[in-house]
MIKE-559263 format. One record per residue (C-alpha): residue in three letters; x, y, z. Coordinates in steps of 0.001 Angstrom, whole numbers, plus 500000, padded with zeros to 6 digits. Layout:
MIKE-559263
aa:ALA, u:X, v:Y, w:Z;
...
END
This chain:
MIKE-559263
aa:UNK, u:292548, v:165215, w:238053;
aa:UNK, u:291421, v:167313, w:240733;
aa:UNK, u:291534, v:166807, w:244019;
aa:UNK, u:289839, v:168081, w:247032;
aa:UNK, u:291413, v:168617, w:250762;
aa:UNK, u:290187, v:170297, w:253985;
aa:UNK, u:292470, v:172762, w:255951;
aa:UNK, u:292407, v:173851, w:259356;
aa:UNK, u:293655, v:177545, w:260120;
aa:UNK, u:293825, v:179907, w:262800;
aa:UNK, u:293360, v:183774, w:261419;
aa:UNK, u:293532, v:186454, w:263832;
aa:UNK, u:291557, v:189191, w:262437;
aa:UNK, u:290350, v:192743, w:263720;
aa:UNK, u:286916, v:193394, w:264017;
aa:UNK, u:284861, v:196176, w:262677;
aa:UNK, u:284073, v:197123, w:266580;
aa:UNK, u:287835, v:196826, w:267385;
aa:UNK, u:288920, v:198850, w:264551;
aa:UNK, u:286909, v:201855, w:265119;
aa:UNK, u:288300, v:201995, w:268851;
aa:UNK, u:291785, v:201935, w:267922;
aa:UNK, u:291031, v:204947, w:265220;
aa:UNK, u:288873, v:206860, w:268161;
aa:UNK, u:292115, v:206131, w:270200;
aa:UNK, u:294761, v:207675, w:268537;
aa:UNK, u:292800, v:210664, w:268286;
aa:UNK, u:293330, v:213551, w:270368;
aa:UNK, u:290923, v:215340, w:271971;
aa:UNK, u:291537, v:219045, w:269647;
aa:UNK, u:290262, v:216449, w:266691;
aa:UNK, u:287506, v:214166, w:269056;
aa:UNK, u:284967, v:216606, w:268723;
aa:UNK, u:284916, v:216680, w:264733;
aa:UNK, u:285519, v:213199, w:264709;
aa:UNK, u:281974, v:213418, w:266719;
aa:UNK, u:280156, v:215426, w:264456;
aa:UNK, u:280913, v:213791, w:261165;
aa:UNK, u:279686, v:210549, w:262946;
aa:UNK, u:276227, v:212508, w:263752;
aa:UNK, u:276581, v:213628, w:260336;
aa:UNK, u:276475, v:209848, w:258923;
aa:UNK, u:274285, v:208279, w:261431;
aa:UNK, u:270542, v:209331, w:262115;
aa:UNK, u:270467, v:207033, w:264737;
aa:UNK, u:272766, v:208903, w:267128;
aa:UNK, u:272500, v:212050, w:268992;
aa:UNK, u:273699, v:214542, w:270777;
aa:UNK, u:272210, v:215360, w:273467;
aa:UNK, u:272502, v:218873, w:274515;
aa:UNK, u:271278, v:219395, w:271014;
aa:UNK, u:268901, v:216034, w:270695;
aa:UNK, u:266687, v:217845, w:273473;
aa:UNK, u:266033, v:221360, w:271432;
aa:UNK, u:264957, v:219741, w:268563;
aa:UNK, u:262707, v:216775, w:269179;
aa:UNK, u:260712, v:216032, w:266473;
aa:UNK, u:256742, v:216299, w:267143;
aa:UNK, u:256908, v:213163, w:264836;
aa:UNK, u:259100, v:210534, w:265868;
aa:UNK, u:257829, v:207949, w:263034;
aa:UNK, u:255320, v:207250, w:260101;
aa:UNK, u:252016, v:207466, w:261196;
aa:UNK, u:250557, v:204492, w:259998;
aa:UNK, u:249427, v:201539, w:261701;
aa:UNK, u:251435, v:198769, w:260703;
aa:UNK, u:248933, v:196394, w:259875;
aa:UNK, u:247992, v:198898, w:256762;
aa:UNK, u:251174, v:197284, w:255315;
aa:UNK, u:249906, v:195522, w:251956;
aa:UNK, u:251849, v:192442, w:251358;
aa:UNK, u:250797, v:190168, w:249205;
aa:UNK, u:254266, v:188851, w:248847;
aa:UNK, u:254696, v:187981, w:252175;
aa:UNK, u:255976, v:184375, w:251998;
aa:UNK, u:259698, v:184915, w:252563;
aa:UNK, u:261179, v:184808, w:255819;
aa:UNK, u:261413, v:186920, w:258289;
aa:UNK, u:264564, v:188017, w:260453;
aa:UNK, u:263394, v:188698, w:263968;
aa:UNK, u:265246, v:191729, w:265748;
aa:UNK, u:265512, v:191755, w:269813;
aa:UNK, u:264414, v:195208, w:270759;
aa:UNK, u:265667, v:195596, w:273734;
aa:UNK, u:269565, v:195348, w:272720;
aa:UNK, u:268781, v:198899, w:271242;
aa:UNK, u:267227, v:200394, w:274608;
aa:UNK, u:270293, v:200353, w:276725;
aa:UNK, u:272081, v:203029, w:275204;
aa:UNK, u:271338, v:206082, w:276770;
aa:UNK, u:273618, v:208415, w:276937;
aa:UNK, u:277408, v:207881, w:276749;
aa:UNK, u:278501, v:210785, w:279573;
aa:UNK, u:278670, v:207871, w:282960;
aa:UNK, u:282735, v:209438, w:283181;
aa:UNK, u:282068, v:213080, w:282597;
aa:UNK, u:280416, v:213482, w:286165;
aa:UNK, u:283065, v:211417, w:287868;
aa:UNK, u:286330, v:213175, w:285830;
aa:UNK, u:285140, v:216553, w:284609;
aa:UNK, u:285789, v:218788, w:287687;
aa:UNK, u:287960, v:221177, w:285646;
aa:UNK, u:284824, v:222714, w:283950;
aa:UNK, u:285616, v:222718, w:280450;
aa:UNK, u:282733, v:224282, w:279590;
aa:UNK, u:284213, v:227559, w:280783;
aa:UNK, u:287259, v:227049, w:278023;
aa:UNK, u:284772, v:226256, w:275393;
aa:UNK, u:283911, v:229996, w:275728;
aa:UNK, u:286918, v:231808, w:275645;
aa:UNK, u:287541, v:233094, w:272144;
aa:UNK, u:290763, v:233366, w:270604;
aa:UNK, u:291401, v:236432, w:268349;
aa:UNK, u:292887, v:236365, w:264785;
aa:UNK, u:295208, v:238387, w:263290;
aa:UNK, u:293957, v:239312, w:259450;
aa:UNK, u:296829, v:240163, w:257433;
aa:UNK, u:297392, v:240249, w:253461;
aa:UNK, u:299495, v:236769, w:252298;
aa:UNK, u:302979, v:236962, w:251079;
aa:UNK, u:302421, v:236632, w:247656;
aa:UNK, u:299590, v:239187, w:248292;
aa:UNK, u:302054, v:241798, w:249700;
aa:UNK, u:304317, v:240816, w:246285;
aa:UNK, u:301315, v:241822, w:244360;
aa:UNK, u:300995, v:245108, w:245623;
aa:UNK, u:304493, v:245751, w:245095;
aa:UNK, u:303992, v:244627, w:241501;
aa:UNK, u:301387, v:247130, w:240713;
aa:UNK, u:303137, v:250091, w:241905;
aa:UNK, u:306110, v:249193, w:238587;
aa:UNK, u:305230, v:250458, w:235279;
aa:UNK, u:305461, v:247724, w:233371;
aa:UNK, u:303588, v:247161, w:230044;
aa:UNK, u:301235, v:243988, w:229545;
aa:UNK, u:303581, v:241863, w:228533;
aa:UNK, u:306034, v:241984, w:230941;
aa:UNK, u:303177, v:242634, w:233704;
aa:UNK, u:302326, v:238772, w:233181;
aa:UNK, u:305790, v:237952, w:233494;
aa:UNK, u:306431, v:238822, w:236604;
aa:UNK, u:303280, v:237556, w:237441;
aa:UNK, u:304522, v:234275, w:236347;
aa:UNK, u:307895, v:234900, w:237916;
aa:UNK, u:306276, v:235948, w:241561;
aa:UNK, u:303356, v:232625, w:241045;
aa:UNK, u:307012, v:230398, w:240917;
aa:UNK, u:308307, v:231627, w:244061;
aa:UNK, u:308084, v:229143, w:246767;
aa:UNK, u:307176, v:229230, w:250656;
aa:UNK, u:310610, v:230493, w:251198;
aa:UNK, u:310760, v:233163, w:248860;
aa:UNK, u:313153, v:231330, w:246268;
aa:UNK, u:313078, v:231094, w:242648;
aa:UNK, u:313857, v:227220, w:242890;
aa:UNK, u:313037, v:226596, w:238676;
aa:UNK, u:314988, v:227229, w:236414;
aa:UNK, u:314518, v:230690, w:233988;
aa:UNK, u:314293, v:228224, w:231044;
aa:UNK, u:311163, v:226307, w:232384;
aa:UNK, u:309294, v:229647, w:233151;
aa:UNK, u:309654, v:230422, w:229641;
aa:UNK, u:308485, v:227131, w:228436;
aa:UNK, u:305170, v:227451, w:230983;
aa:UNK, u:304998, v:231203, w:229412;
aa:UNK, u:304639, v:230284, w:226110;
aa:UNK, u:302538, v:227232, w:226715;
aa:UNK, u:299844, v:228788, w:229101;
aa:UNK, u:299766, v:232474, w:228016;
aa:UNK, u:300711, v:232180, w:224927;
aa:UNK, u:303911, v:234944, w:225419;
aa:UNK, u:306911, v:234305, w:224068;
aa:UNK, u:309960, v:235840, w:225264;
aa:UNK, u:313791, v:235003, w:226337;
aa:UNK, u:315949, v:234702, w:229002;
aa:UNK, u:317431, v:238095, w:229329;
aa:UNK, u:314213, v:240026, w:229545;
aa:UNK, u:312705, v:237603, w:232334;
aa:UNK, u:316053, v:237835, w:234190;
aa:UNK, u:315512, v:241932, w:233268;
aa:UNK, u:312184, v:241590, w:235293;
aa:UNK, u:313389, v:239436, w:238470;
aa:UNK, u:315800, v:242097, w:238887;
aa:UNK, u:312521, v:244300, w:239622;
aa:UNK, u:310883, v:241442, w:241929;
aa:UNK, u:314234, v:240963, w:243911;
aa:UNK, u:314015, v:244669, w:244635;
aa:UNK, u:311102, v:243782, w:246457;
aa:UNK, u:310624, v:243753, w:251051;
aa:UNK, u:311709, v:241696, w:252275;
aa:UNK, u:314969, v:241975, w:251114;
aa:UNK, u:316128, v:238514, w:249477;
aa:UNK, u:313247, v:237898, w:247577;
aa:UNK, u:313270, v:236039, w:244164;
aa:UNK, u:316613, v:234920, w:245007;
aa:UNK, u:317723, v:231868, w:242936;
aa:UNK, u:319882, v:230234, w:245783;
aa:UNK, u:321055, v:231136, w:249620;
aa:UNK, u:324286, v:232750, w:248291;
aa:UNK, u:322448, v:235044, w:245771;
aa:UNK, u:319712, v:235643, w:248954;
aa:UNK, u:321987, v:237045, w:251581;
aa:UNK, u:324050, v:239315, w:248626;
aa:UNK, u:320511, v:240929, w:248026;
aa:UNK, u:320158, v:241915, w:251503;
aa:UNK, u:323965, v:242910, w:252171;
aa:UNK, u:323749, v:245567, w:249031;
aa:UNK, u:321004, v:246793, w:250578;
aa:UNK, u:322690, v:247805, w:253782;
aa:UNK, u:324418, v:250475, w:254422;
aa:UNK, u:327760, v:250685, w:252817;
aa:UNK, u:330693, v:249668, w:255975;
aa:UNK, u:333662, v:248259, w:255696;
aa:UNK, u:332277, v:244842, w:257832;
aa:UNK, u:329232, v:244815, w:254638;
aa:UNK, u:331636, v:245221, w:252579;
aa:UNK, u:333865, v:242020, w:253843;
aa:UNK, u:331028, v:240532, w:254517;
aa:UNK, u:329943, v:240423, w:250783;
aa:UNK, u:333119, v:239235, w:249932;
aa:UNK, u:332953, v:236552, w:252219;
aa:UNK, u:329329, v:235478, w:251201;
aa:UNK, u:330398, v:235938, w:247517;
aa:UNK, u:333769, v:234109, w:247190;
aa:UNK, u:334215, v:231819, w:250475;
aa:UNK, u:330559, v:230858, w:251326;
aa:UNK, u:331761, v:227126, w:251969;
aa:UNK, u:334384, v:228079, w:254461;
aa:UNK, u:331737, v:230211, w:256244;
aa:UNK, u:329557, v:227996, w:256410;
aa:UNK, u:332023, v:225284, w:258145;
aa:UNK, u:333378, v:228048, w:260312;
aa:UNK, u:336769, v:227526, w:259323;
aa:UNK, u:337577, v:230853, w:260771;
aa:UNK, u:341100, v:230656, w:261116;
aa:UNK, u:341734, v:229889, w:257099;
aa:UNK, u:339191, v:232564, w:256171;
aa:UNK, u:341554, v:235263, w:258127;
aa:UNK, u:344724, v:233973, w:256386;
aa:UNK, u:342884, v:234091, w:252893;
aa:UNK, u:341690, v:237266, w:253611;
aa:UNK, u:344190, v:238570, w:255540;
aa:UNK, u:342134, v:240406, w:258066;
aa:UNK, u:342176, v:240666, w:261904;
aa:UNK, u:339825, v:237965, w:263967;
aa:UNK, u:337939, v:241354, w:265075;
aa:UNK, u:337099, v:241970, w:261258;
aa:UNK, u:336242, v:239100, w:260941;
aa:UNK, u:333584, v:239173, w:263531;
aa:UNK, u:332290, v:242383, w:262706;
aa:UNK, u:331763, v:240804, w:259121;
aa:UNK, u:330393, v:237401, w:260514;
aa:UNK, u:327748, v:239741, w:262892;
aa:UNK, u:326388, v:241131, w:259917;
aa:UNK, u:325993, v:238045, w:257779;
aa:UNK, u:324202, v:236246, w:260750;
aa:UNK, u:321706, v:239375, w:261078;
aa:UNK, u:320059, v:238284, w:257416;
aa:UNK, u:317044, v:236042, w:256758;
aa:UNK, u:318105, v:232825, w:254817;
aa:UNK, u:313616, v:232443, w:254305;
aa:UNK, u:312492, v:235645, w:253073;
aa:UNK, u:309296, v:234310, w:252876;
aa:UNK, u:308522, v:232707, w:255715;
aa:UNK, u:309279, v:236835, w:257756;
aa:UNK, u:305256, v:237641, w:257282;
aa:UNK, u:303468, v:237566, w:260208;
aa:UNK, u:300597, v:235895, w:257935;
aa:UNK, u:302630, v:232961, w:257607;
aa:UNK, u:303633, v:231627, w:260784;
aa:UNK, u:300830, v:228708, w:262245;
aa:UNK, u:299740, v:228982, w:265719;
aa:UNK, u:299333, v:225668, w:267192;
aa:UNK, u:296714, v:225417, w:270102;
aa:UNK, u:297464, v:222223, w:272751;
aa:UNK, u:294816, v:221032, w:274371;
aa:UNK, u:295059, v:218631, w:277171;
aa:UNK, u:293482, v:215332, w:277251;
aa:UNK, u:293888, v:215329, w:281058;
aa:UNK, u:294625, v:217258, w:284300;
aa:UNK, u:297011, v:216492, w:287252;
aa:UNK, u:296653, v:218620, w:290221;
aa:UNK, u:298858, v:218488, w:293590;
aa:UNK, u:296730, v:218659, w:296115;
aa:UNK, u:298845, v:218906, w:299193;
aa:UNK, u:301148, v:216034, w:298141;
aa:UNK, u:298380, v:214239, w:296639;
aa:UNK, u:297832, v:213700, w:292810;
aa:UNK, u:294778, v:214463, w:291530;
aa:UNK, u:293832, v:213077, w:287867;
aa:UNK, u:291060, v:214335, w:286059;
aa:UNK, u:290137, v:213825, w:282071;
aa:UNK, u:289234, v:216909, w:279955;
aa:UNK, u:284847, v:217146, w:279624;
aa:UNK, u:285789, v:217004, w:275936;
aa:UNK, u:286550, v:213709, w:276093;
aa:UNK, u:283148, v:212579, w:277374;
aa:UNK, u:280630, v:214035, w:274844;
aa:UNK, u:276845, v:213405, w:275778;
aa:UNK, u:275814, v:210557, w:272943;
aa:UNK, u:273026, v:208409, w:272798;
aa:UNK, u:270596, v:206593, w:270625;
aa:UNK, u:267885, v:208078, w:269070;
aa:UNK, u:264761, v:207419, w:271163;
aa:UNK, u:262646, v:208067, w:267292;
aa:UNK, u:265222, v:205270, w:265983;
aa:UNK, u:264068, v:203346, w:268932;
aa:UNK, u:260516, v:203710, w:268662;
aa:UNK, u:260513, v:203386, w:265283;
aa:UNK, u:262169, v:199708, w:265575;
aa:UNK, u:260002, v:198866, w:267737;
aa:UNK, u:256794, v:200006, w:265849;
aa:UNK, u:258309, v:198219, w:262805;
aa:UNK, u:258869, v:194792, w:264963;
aa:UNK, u:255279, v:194755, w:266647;
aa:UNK, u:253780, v:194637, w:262829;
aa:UNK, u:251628, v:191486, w:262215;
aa:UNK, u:252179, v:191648, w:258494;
aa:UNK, u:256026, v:192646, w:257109;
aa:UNK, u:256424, v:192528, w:253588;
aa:UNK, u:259563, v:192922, w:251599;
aa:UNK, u:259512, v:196911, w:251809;
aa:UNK, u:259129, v:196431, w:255836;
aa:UNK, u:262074, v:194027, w:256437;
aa:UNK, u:264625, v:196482, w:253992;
aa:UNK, u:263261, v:199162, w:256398;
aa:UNK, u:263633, v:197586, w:259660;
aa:UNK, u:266838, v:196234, w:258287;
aa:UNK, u:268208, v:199688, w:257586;
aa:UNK, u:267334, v:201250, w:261009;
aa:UNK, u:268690, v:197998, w:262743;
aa:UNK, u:271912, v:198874, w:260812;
aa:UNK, u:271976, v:202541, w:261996;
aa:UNK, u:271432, v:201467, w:265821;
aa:UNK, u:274129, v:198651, w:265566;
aa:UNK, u:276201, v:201565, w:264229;
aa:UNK, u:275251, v:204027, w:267013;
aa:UNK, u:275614, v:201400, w:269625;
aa:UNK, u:279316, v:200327, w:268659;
aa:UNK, u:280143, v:204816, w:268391;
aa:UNK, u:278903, v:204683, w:271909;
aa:UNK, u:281059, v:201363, w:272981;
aa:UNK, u:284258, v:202865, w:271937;
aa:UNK, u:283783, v:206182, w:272885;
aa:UNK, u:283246, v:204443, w:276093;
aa:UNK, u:286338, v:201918, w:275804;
aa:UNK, u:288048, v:205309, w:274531;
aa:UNK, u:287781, v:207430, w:277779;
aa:UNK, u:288637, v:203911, w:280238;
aa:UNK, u:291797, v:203330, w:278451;
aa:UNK, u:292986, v:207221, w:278342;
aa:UNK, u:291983, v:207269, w:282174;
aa:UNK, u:293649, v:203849, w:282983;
aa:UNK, u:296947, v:204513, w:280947;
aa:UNK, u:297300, v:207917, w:282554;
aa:UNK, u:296811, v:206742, w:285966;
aa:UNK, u:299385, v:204054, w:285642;
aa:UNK, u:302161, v:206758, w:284140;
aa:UNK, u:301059, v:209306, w:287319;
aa:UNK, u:301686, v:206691, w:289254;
aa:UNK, u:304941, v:205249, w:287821;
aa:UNK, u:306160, v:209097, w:287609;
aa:UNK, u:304512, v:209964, w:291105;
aa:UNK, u:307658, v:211778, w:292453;
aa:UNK, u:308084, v:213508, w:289568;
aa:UNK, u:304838, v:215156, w:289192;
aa:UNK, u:305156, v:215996, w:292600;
aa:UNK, u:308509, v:217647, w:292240;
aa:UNK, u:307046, v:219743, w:289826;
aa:UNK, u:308701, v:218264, w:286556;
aa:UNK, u:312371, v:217947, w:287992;
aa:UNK, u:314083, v:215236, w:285958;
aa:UNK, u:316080, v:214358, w:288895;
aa:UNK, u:313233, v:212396, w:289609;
aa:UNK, u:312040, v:210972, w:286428;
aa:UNK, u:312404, v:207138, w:286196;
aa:UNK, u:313119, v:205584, w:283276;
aa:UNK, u:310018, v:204029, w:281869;
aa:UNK, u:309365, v:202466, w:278355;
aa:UNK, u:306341, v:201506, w:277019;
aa:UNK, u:306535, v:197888, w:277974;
aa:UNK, u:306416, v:199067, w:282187;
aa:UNK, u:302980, v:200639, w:281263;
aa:UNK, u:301528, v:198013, w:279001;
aa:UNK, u:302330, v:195278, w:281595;
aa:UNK, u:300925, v:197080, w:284878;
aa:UNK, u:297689, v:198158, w:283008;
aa:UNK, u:297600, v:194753, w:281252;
aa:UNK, u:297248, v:196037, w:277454;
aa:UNK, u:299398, v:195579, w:274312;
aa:UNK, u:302435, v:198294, w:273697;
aa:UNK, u:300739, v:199304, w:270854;
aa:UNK, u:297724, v:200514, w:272674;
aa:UNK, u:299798, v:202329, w:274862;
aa:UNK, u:301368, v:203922, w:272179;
aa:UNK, u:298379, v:205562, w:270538;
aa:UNK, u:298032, v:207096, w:273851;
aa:UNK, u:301680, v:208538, w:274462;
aa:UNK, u:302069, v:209600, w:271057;
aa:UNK, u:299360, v:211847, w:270387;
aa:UNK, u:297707, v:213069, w:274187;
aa:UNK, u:298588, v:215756, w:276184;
aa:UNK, u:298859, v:216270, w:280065;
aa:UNK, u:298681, v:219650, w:282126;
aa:UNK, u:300436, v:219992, w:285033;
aa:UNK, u:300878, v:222843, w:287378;
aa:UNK, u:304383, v:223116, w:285889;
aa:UNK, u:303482, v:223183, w:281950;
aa:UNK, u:301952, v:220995, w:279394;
aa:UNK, u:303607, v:218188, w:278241;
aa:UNK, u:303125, v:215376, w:275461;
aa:UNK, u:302794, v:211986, w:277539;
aa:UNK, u:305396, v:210751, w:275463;
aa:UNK, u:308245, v:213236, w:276871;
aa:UNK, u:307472, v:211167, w:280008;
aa:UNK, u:309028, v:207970, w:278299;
aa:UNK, u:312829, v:207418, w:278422;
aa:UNK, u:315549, v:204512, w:278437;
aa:UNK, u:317337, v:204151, w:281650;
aa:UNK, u:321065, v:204513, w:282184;
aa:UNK, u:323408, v:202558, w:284663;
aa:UNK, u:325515, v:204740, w:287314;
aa:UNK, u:328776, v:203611, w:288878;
aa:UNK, u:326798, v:202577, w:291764;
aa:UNK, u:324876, v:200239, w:289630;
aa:UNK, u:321431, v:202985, w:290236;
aa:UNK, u:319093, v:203287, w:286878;
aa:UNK, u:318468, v:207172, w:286035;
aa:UNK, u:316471, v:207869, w:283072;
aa:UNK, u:318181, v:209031, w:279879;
aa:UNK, u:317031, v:212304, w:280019;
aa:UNK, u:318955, v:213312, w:283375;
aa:UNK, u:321668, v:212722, w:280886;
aa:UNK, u:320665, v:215262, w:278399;
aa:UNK, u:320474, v:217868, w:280721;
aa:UNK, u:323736, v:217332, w:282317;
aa:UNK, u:325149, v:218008, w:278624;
aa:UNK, u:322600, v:220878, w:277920;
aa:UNK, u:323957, v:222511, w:280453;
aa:UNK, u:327469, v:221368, w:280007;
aa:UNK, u:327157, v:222785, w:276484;
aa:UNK, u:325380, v:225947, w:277492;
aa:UNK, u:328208, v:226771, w:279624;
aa:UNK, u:331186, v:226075, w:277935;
aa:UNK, u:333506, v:228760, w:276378;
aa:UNK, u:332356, v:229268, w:273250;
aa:UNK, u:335502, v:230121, w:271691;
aa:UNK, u:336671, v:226902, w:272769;
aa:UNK, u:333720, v:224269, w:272653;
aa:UNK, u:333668, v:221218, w:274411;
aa:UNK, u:334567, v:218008, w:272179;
aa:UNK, u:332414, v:215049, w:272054;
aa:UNK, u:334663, v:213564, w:273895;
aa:UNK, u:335458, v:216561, w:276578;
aa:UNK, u:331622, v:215671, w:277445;
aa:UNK, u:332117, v:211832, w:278124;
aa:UNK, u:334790, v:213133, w:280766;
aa:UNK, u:332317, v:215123, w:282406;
aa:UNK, u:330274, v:212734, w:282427;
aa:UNK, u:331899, v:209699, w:283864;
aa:UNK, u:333338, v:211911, w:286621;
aa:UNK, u:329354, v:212828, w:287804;
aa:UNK, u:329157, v:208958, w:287823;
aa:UNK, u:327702, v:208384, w:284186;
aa:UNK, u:329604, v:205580, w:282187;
aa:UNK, u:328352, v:206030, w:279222;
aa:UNK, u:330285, v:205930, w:275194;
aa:UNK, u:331006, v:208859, w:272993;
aa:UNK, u:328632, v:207850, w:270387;
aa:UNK, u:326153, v:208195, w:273391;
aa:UNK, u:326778, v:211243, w:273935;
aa:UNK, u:327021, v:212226, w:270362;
aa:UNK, u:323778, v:210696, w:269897;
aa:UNK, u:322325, v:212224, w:272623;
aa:UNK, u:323396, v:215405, w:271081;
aa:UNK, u:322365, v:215170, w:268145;
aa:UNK, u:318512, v:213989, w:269455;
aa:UNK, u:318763, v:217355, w:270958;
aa:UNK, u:319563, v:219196, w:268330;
aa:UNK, u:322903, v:220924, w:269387;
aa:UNK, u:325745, v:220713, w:266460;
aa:UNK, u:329070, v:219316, w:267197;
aa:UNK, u:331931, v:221375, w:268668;
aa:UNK, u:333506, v:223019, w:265273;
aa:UNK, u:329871, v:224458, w:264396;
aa:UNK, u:329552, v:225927, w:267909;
aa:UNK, u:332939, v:227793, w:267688;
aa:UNK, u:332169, v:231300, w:268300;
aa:UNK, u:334540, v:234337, w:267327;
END
């Protein structure tokens, strides 16, 4: 038997509104402006300004007089619209005047040059068609040089190439005569090229040098004790060899002078990232200035011919069926519009309010021009709770904007750091720390590097208690290998 009972529960649930802010957000401003236009793309009822002004239609709407509308199925009901909700949304720039002082607009014009330059695997096939090869084994290295990857290694195996051979062109052949043909490709520039591993890469490029007695250990080396290289277990690789520590150097010099990516040496290759700040701070005689980039406040409205058009819809005596699934669709279009315009609003208040509460948490620092002595420690928690918003809305602004300073341009989240207890019981951020060892590790004898440990000393006698896994973590956040790996000859 069934039976029926009534529940009461409390769902927390994001709104459609809610979730386009927190998308508009986390985006920074290098990606605002196309997140812009594909919005003006998708919605009729929005506009751009500048660009809303230069091409006002001498039309705005059908001319018809609503009262031609035929309806002789006009019985259903009809959904009354409020017009005026739709005639408050002008224009969406009421921050730009207020925060753009850094004229943007003079940025927009600069234009960055590109360098044109053939691809790597376009560069291969120029090489290719200076062999004479017949047609057969002209696709096969064709095949061969298609396999290659980003780094200019043969990572699959000889056997597979033959299978994908035989299976897409239709060419059968063996193992000996493709390995005949990526003899040809490895003699290819740059040197290392159609290599099938690291240890067959560097031998390339050490038999293409110059024939010494260090290449000549140093092929040896790469060839027979790549492993204790590698671990820079120098002292065993002079007793196995039996050579001199200055031989040994001399060999290690020339093995660190090769390219372990082949492929990633063309200019053609390497991606240029362009930064661009979502706000200014200026030092204006010891007093902060904070401005947010133009970009941020893009000149939006609602379509005045959306507008009108609503209204000349809603002033119709008679609205049939076809009138209501119009008026329904452009009320859809400005609801759209309206909520773009809310969060783009919401958007810039929340990048302006979160950055003013870090300038002013960091204020000495900023002033200082970026000296970490003076960085506080600050977590995301200090910043939610003075500008009264949840951590993860300050996230989305640390870990994707951008500030410039008079001393560089930094990622908002390089400002964040975990504080650390001195002797005298005084908080210093975490990254005071790390420079401490940067330089500590920067200045040690490199023949003799400093031990994990070595470093804590250091440290606790400047006043910082802190554990060796501490400072081995902190090491290895900063990307500096432990003491055996920095051993230098």
């Amino acid at each position: 038997m069934l039976s029926q009972s009534l529940q009461q529960r409390l769902l927390q649930k994001l709104s459609p509104q809610q979730i386009q802010f927190i998308k508009l957000l986390q985006v920074p401003t290098v990606a605002l402006d196309a997140r812009i236009k594909e919005e003006l793309e998708e919605n009729p009822a929005l506009e751009d300004i500048s660009l809303a002004d230069m091409n006002e239609p001498e039309e705005e709407y059908p001319d018809k007089d609503p009262e031609d509308y035929n309806t002789e199925d006009n019985n259903e009901p009809y959904d009354e619209f409020n017009v005026d909700d739709y005639l408050q949304y002008e224009n969406v720039n009421d921050y730009s005047s207020k925060y753009d002082s850094n004229n943007d607009d003079e940025d927009d014009k600069k234009e960055f040059p590109l360098a044109v330059a053939n691809t790597f695997f376009e560069n291969l096939q120029t090489q290719l068609n200076l062999l004479i090869l017949d047609d057969k084994q002209y696709l096969i290295a064709q095949q061969l040089i298609g396999s290659l990857d980003d780094d200019g290694y043969l990572r699959r195996p000889i056997t597979s190439i033959i299978d994908d051979l035989a299976f897409s062109q239709n060419i059968t052949t063996n193992e000996n005569e493709v390995e005949e043909i990526l003899l040809n490709i490895q003699n290819f520039e740059p040197a290392g090229i159609g290599a099938r591993n690291l240890q067959e890469c560097l031998l390339i490029q050490l038999k293409k040098k110059l024939k010494t007695k260090a290449i000549a250990l140093a092929c040896i080396i790469v060839k027979d004790y790549l492993d204790e290289f590698t671990k820079k277990h120098y002292d065993k690789l002079e007793k196995l060899l039996n050579i001199s520590a200055t031989q040994l150097r001399d060999a290690i010099n020339e093995i660190l002078k090769l390219n372990p990516k082949p492929g990633n040496s063309g200019a053609s290759n390497i991606k240029q990232l362009q930064v661009i700040p979502d706000f200014h701070i200026a030092n204006n005689n010891g007093v902060l200035l904070l401005t947010l980039n133009a970009k941020n406040a893009p000149e939006l409205r609602v379509s005045k011919s959306y507008q009108e058009m609503f209204q000349h819809y809603d002033k119709a005596s008679i609205k049939d069926k076809k009138l209501k699934e119009a008026v329904q669709f452009v009320k859809q279009k400005l609801d759209t519009a309206k909520w773009f315009i809310d969060a783009i609003k919401q958007r810039q208040q929340t990048l302006l309010k979160t950055m003013n509460a870090i300038m002013h948490y960091q204020y000495d620092y900023f002033l200082n021009e970026g000296n970490e002595k003076y960085l506080r420690p600050m977590i995301l928690k200090d910043i939610a709770d003075t500008i009264d918003m949840d951590i993860s809305t300050v996230s989305r602004v640390a870990n994707s904007k951008y500030v410039q300073t008079d001393f560089g341009t930094f990622l908002l989240k390089s400002f964040f750091s975990e504080a650390i207890q001195m002797d005298d019981g005084e908080e210093v951020s975490n990254k005071e720390v790390k420079k401490i060892l940067e330089e500590c590790i920067g200045n040690e004898n490199k023949h003799n590097p400093l031990a994990d440990e070595k470093l804590t000393e250091i440290l606790k006698e400047k006043g910082y208690s802190i554990a060796r896994r501490t400072v081995a973590k902190y090491r290895e956040q900063m990307g500096i290998p432990v003491a055996r790996l920095r051993k230098e000859l």
